[in-house]
Phi, psi and omega in degrees: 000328178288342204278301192309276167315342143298314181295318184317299198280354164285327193281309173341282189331318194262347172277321168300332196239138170268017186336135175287011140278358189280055171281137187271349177250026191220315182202154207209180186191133162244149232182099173248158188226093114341075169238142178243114228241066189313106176259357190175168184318336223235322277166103161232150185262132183258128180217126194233158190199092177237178205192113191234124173244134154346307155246158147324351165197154207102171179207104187205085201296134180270295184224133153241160188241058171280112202234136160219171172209182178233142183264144152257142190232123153329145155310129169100220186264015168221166185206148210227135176232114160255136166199216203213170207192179192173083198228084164305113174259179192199127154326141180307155205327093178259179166282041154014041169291282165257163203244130191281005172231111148268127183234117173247146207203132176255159173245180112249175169165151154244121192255168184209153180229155177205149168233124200262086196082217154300337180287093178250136215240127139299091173290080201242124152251142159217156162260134167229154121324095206196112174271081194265116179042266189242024198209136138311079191210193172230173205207138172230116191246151153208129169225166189228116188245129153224185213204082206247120166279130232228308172235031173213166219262340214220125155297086218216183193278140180082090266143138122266091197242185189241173185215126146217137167216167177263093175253129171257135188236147165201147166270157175281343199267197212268349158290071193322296168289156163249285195217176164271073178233179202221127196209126177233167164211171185230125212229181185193107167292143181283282165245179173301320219250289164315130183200152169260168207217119143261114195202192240177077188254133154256152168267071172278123134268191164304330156239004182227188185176136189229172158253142179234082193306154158223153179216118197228139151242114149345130132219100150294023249276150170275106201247005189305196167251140192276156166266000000 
């Protein structure tokens, strides 16, 4: 519960205080919601929510991100997801009425899991498909995500861990790279199925590059019928 109120009064804080680091070409926050919904052996709902603001503190919308999907899960460490996406963007203070990028999106991807030790490491491919405003196009992600538990042998509930990952995004069109991103956190399990996430991201594009904080919360719930 202190994690959960810290994260709660950090995200307050930074929506209320104007701070001077709070620059639109150097830093930003991103602020997420994660669920993975188990309906069956077989079958889970991917359900998702972020909210990227332009600087770090204040509200002054970058993105909104709404993605959900459906998982299917393998015997063992992998699982494969298509779903749809809906990520309206907006100019650095613009009057943010309507958003001057509507982007709709199918996805796929397959994650694979592997454990080096204590270390547990996440492989993710995706394609996405994407209809910006008027123009088409495709996109290819791979990212390598790990996952270091800090006072326990294990990611287990009272878990303090640490998340870091690398993701390359490149396009088919005649721009290959797209971005970059580079990402660490101080993450605190809650429950088996929950966790909270503090982290820290930059971001490269091709001619430019930001920080971003992030503040993410976990929920995974087993929704199946118990016997």
């Amino acid at each position: 519960m202190k994690i959960i109120r810290f994260c709660f009064t950090l995200f307050v804080l930074s929506h209320v205080c104007q701070p001077a680091i709070a620059q639109e070409d150097r830093f930003g926050q991103w602020t997420m919601y994660f669920g993975q919904n188990r309906v069956s052996d077989k079958l889970s709902v991917h359900t998702e929510f972020q909210f990227r603001s332009h600087v770090i503190s204040g509200f002054n919308a970058e993105q909104l991100m709404i993605r959900t999907g459906l998982n299917y899960h393998f015997q063992g460490n992998a699982f494969a997801t298509a779903g749809y996406a809906f990520i309206p963007s907006y100019v650095y203070d613009s009057p943010q009425s309507e958003p001057e990028v509507k982007e709709h999106r199918i996805w796929q991807q397959l994650i694979t899991t592997q454990h080096l030790g204590r270390v547990k490491f996440e492989h993710r491919y995706r394609i996405e498909q994407r209809w910006v405003n008027d123009n088409y196009r495709n996109r290819f992600r791979y990212r390598l995500m790990a996952f270091c538990p800090l006072n326990k042998e294990t990611i287990e509930p009272g878990a303090v861990f640490l998340s870091a990952y690398d993701e390359i995004f490149v396009n088919a069109e005649k721009t290959f790279f797209d971005r970059n991103r580079l990402y660490a956190a101080l993450g605190y399990q809650l429950k088996k199925e929950s966790n909270v996430q503090l982290g820290w991201l930059r971001q490269a594009l091709n001619n430019s590059g930001k920080y971003y904080l992030q503040i993410t919360m976990i929920y995974n719930p087993d929704l199946r019928k118990q016997e």
